[in-house]
C-alpha positions as CSV (number, residue, x, y, z in Angstrom):
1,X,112.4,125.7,35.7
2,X,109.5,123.7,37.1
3,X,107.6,121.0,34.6
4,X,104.0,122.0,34.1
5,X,102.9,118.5,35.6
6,X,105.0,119.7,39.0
7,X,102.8,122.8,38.9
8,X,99.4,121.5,38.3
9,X,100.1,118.7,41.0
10,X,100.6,121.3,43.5
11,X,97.9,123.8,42.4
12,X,95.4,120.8,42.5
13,X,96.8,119.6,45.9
14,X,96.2,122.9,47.4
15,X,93.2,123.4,46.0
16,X,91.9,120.3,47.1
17,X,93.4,121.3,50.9
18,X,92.1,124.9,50.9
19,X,88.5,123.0,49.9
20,X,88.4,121.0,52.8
21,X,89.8,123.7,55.1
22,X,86.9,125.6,54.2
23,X,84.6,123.0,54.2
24,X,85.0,121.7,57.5
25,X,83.9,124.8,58.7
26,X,81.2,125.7,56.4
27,X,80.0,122.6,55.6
28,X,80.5,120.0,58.6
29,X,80.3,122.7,61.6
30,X,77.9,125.6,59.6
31,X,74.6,124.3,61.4
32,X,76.0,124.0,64.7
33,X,77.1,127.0,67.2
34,X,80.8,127.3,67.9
35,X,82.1,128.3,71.5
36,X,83.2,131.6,72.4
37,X,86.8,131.0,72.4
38,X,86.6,130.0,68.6
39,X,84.8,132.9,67.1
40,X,86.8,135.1,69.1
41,X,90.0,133.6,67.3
42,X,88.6,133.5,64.2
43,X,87.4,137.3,64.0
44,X,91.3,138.0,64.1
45,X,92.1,135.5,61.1
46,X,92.2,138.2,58.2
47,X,94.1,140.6,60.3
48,X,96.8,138.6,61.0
49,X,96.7,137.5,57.1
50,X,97.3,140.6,55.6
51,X,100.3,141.8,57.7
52,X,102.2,138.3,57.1
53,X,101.2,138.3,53.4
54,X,102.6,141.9,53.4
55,X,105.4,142.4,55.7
56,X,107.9,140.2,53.5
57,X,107.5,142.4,50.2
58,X,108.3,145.6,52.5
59,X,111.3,144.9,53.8
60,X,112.5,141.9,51.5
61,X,111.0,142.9,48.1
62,X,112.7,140.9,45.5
63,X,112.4,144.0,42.8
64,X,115.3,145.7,45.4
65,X,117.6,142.1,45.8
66,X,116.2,142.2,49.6
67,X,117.7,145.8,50.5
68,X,115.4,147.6,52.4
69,X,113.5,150.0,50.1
70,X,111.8,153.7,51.2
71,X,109.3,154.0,48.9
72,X,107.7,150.7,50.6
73,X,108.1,151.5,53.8
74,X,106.9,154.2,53.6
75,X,103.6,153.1,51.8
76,X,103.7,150.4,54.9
77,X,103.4,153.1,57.4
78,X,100.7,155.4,55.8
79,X,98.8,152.1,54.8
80,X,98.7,151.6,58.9
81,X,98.3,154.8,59.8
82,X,95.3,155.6,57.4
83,X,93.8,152.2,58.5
84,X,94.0,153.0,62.0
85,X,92.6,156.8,61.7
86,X,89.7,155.6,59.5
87,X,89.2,151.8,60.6
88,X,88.5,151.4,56.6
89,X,90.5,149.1,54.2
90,X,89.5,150.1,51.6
91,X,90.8,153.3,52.0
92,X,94.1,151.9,54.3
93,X,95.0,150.0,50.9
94,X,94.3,152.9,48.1
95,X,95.8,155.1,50.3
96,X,99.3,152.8,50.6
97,X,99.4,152.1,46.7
98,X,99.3,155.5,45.9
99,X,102.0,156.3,48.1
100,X,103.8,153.6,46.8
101,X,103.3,154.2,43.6
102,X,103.9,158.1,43.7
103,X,107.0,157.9,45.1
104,X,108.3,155.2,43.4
105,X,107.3,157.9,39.9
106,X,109.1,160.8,41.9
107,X,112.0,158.6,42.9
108,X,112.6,156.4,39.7
């Protein structure tokens, strides 16, 4: 078990990291213009988020001790599949947790 004052040192620390990430960019670099290359990158920053955040509780989920499940798979591949259709994540993402969550009632 972790001591509390482990935890909070670590929660602060990140916080304190994830502040200056954000203000470097907002804060230091906000008023000027950023080249090409940059914004480019930058528009593909939440995609790639998502998928890496994702991808290890599909096909390593701790609820299943790491055996590939295929009621999250599944959920995976309608979650793309509606996202690419409707180019709307809202939808992508209601659609995919109601897969999930349906089969997981049908199958459990």
């Amino acid at each position: 078990m972790i001591e509390t004052s482990t935890l909070w040192t670590v929660i602060i620390v990140l916080g304190i990291g994830s502040f200056g990430l954000r203000f470097v960019f907002t804060g230091l670099v906000g008023s000027r213009a950023m080249p090409d290359w940059l914004l480019r990158h930058l528009r593909y920053t939440a995609v790639a988020i998502l998928p890496a955040l994702v991808a290890p509780q599909v096909v390593w989920h701790v609820a299943t001790d790491g055996v590939f499940d295929i009621p999250r798979a599944t959920a995976a591949v309608v979650t793309l599949g509606v996202g690419l259709v409707t180019k709307n994540v809202l939808m992508a993402v209601l659609s995919g947790a109601l897969t999930l969550y349906g089969l997981l009632y049908l199958l459990g």
